[in-house]
N, C-alpha and C positions, 0 to 999 in steps of 0.2 A: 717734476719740473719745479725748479725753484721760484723764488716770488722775484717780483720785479723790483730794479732799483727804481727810488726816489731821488732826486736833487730838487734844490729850490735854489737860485740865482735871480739876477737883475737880465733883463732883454738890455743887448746894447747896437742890435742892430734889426731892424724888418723890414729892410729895403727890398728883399725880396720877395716872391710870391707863394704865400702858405708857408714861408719858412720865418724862423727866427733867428737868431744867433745870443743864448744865452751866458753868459759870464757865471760862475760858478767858485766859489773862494772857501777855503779851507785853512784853517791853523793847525799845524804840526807843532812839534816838537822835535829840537834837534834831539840827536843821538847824547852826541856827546856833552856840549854845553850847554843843554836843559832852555835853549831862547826857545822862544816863541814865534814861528814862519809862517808868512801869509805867503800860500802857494793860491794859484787859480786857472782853470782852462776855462773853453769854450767849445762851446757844445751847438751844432743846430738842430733845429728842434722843429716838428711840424704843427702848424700853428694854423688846424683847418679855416675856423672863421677869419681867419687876418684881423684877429681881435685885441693882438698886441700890440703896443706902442713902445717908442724907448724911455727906459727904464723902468719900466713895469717889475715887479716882484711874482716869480709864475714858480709853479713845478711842473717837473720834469719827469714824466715813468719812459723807462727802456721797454722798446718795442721791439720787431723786426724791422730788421733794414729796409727803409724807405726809397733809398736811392742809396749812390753812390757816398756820401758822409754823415746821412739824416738815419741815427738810430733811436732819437727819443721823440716823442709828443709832448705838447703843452696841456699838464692836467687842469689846472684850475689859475689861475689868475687872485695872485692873494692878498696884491694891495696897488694900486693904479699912482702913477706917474704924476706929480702936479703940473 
């Protein structure tokens, strides 16, 4: 068994219950013209204590599927919202 991924993104929703909805952004590089691309998804994520707020800075390990579109948890929480 292989290791678990990691993400770390901004919370930009926890309207829901135990869940989150994390925003996640990544810089590629085109192929061809060597720019620089802000790509980014969104991920939800279970968020046992409901300890999130928006925009919180958390990470993210891949789990087994929780439900129907919840396959990560919120590991740790790594810098709080003003």
């Amino acid at each position: 068994m292989g290791k678990r991924r990691i993400l770390t993104g901004h919370v930009i929703s926890n309207k829901m219950d135990k869940t989150v909805v994390v925003k996640v952004s990544t810089r590629r590089q085109h192929r061809r013209y060597r720019k620089f691309i802000n790509y980014f998804k969104k991920y939800k994520a279970h968020d046992q204590e409901n300890a999130c707020n928006t925009g919180d800075l958390v990470t993210l390990v891949e789990t087994r599927p929780l439900s129907k579109e919840k396959r990560w948890r919120v590991s740790e929480i790594l810098e709080r919202a003003e």
